[in-house]
C-alpha positions as a printed Julia matrix, in Angstrom:
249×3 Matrix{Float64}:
   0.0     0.0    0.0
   1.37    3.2   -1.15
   2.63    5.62   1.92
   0.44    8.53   3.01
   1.5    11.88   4.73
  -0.1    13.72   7.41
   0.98   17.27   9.09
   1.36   17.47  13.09
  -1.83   18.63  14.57
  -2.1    20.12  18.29
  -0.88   18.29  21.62
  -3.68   16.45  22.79
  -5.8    14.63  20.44
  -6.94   11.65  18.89
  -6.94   10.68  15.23
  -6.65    7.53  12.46
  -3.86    6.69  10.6
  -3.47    4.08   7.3
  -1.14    1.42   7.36
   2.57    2.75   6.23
   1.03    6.49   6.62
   3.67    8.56   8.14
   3.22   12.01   9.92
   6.44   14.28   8.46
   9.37   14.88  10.8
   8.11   17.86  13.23
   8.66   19.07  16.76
   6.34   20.35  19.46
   7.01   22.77  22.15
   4.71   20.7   24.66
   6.31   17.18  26.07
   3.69   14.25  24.5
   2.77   10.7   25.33
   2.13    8.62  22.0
  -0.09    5.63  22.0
  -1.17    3.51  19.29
  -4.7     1.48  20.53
  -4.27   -0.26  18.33
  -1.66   -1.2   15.29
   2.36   -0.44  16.04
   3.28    3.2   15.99
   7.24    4.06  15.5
   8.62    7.32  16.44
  11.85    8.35  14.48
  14.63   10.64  15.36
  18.28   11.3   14.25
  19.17    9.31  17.06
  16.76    6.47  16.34
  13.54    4.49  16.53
  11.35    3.95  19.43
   8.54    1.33  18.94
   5.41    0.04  20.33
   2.26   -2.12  19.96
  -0.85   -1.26  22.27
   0.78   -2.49  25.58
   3.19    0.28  25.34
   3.39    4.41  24.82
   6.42    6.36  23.64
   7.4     9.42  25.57
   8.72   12.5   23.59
  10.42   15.26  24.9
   9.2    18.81  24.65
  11.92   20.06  21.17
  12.55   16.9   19.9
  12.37   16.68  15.88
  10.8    13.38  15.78
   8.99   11.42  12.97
   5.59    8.99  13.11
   4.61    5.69  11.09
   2.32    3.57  11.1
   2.35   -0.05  11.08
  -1.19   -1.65  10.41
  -4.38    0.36  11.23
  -3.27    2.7   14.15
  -6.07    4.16  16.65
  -3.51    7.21  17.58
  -3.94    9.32  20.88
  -1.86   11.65  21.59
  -1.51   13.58  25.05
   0.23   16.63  25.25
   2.24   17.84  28.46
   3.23   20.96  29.35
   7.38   21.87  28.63
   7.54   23.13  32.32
   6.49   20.08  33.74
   8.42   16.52  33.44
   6.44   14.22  35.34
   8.84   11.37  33.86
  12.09   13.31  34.12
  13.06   12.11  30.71
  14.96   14.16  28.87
  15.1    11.69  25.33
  12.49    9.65  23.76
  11.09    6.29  25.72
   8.62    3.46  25.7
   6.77    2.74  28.7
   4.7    -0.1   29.63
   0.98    0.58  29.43
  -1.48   -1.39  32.02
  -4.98   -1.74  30.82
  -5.57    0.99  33.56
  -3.46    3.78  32.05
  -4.85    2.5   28.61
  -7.86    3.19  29.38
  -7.34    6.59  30.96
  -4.78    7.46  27.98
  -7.65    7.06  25.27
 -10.46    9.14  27.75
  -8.43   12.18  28.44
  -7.52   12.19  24.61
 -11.12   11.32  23.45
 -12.66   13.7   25.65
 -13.76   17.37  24.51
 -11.08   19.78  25.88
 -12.5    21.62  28.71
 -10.81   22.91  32.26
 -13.34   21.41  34.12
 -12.66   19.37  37.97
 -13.66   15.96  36.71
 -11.25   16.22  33.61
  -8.39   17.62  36.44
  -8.65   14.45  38.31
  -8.66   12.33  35.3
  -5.25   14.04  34.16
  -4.08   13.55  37.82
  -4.97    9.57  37.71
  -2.98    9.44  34.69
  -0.06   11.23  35.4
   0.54    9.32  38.8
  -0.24    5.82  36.16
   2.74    7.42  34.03
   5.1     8.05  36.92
   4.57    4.37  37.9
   5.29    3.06  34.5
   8.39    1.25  33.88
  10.48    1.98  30.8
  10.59   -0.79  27.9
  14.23   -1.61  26.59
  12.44   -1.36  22.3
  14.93    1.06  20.75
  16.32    0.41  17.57
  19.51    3.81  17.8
  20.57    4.79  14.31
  24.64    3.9   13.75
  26.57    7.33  12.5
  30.16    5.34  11.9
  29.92    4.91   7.86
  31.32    0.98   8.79
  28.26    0.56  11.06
  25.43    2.48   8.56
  26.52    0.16   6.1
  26.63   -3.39   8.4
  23.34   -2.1    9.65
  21.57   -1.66   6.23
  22.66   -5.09   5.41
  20.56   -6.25   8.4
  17.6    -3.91   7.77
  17.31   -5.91   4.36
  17.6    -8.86   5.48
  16.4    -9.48   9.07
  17.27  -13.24   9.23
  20.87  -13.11   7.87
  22.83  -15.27  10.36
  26.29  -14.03   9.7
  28.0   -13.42  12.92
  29.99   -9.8   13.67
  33.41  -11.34  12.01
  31.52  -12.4    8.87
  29.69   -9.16   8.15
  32.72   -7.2    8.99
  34.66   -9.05   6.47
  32.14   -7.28   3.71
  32.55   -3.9    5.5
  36.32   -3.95   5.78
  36.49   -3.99   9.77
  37.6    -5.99  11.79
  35.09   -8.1   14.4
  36.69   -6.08  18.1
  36.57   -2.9   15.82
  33.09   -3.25  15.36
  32.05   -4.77  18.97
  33.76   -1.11  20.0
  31.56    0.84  17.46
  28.49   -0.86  18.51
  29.03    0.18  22.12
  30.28    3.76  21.67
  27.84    4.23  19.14
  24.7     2.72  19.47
  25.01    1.89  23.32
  24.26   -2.0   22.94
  26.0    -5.09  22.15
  25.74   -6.71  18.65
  23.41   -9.14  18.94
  21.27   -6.66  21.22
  20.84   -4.25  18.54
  20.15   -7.31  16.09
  17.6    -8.99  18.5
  16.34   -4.98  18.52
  15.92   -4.73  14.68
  13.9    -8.21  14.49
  11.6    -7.17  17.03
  10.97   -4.24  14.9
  10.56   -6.11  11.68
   8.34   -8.92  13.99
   6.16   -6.21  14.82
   5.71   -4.45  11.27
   4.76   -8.05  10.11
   2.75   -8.76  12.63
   0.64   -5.62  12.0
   0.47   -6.83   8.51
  -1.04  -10.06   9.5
   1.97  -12.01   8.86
   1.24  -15.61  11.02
   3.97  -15.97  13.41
   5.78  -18.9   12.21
   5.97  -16.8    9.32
   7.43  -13.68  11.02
   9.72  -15.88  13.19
  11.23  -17.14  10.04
  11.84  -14.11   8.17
  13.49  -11.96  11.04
  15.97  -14.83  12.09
  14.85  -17.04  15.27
  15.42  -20.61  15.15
  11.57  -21.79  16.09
   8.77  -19.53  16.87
   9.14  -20.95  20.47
  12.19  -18.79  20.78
  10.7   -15.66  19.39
   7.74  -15.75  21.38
   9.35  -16.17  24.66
  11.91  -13.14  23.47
   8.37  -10.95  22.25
   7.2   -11.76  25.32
   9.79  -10.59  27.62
   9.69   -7.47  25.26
   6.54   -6.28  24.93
   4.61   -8.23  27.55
   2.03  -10.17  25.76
   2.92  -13.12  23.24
   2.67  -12.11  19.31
  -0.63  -14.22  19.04
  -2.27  -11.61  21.26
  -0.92   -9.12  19.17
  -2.46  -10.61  15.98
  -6.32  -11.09  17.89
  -6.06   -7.22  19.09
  -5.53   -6.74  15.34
  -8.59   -8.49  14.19
């Protein structure tokens, strides 16, 4: 399906978005909490991507030039924060695990019409002390700025499932294995296979979303049995990839 573009609209808000449509890079003076009911929703920055199904949110910092997509049909609310306020005290992009609780008080506040009245106070205060109590997700996929690693990395992005280990890929980007186990920790923060377990997760999701079965997904992005990926979805994201699939029906 051909991509389609949206402009940013104002903080707090619901709206629809297509599968692939993508909302242009922009930047918001007011901090905001992304959530996709339903579908994935990826937020993209020069530093990277942050994605999330419906058990999670992304948190993005008042000023940051940041990018949306969607993957599948995505329900998107959007809650706006005030800059002088940081109830997370997050200072770059996150994703933060979303009980049905704070789901459910994510998609009133943004639903609701947007009056100053006391009931829609205490609904804001609910869900700001939900936020606070959230714990961060570890489903980041940074963007490489060493030309060795851009190029290792776009090897993987086409090819999910390619088994080559860290010595064989640097072999076709002229660096040497410790070289590389250096760059990926100076600078994209993770190990090797982290960022690669990162990057199928990503791809597992976008499939997913797509109504790709799971034995299929688990295939193309590189795990030995769908056993293994589920239990690694799982530990990500909190729910197993066939709930996933039945929120998307």
């Amino acid at each position: 399906m051909p991509e389609s573009r949206h402009m940013p609209q104002a903080p707090t808000h619901t709206r629809k978005l297509e599968p692939s449509a993508i909302i242009d890079a922009h930047r918001h003076d007011d901090h905001q909490i992304v959530y996709a009911g339903s579908g994935v929703l990826a937020v993209t920055t020069d530093a990277g991507t942050w994605f999330a199904p419906g058990t999670q949110a992304i948190w993005v910092p008042a000023g940051t030039v940041h990018e949306h997509r969607a993957h599948g049909h995505v329900d998107l609310h959007v809650l706006g924060l005030p800059a002088y306020t940081n109830p997370l005290s997050l200072l770059k992009p996150a994703v933060l695990a979303v009980s049905p609780l704070l789901r459910e008080l994510i998609v009133a506040y943004t639903s609701e019409p947007r009056t100053d009245n006391p009931e829609r106070r205490r609904l804001r205060a609910v869900l700001l002390d939900q936020l606070k109590a959230s714990p961060q997700r570890a489903v980041q996929l940074p963007a490489p700025r060493d030309p060795r690693l851009v190029e290792l990395c776009a090897l993987l992005q086409d090819d999910p499932a390619d088994a080559r280990t860290l010595a064989e890929l640097g072999a076709t980007v002229g660096a040497g294995e410790r070289t590389l186990s250096r760059l990926f920790q100076s600078d994209l923060g993770m190990t090797f296979p982290q960022w690669r377990t990162q990057l199928r997760l990503y791809h597992a999701l976008r499939m997913l979303a797509d109504d790709v079965p799971v034995t299929a997904v688990a295939h193309r992005c590189g795990w030995s049995s769908a056993s293994a990926f589920i239990d690694v979805f799982r530990r990500s994201f909190g729910h197993t990839p066939g709930a996933l699939h039945r929120s998307q029906a």
